[in-house]
C-alpha positions, 0 to 999 in steps of 0.5 A: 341880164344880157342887153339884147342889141347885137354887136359883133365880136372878135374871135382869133384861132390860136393854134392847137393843143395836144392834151394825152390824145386830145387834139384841140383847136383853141379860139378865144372869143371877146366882147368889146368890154373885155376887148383888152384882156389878155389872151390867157397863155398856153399853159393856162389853156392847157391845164383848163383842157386838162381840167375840163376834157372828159377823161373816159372813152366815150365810143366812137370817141376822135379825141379832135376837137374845138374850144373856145375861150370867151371873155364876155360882159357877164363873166369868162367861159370856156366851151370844149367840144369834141368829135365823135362816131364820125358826125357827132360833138361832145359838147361841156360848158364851164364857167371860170371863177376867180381863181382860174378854176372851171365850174360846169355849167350841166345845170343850167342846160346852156350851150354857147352863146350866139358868138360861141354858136357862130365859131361852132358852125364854123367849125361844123362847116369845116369839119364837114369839109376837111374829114368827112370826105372819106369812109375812114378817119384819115390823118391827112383830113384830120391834119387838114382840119387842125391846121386851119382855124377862123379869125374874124369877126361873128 
């Protein structure tokens, strides 16, 4: 079990990804345990977005969207978020196992960690800034919006 003291954790914004017509922002997200871990490289992001982004096209679906890889104490995740219909995000939540593989967390009901939460509403407040600003989905907002990312501390 998860100690309940709270201790702030780095997060970095580590670009984008384009996956088929996915556009995916990328954060990685560490305890200070895993604090020196390396950061997994491009490729291997890829094929874990490759892997764990929802193949069917969901209505409404933007193909924009976020993810976080987060080194924590207990294990490493990676949450892939996605916009859809305008104000709504897809959301899939996976473990990763020894071998680099995903395990889908839909059992256990989880969502995000209060780390993971804190980049989510980053991202919300964002969004909400950069593309919800205009009837349609504009390239120019959206450009906006995958551009810019937060590093900091949650």
């Amino acid at each position: 079990m998860n100690p309940l003291n709270y201790q702030k954790r780095a997060v970095s914004f580590l670009g984008t990804q384009a996956i088929g017509q996915a556009q995916i922002k990328m954060y990685y997200l560490t305890s200070e345990k895993q604090a020196a871990a390396p950061v997994p490289d491009a490729e291997l992001q890829r094929q874990w977005l490759t892997q764990g982004l929802d193949e069917a096209d969901f209505p409404g679906e933007h193909h924009i969207g976020f993810a976080i890889i987060h080194a924590a104490d207990d294990g490493h995740y990676l949450l892939i978020s996605t916009w859809c219909d305008a104000n709504m995000l897809r959301h899939r939540v996976f473990t990763l196992d020894n071998e680099n593989r995903l395990q889908p967390l839909d059992s256990t009901k989880i969502i995000a960690c209060v780390w993971e939460l804190a980049v989510m509403f980053y991202e919300r407040s964002y969004w909400i800034a950069q593309v919800m600003t205009t009837e349609k989905l504009e390239d120019a907002n959206v450009q906006r919006y995958l551009q810019q990312g937060y590093s900091g501390w949650v």
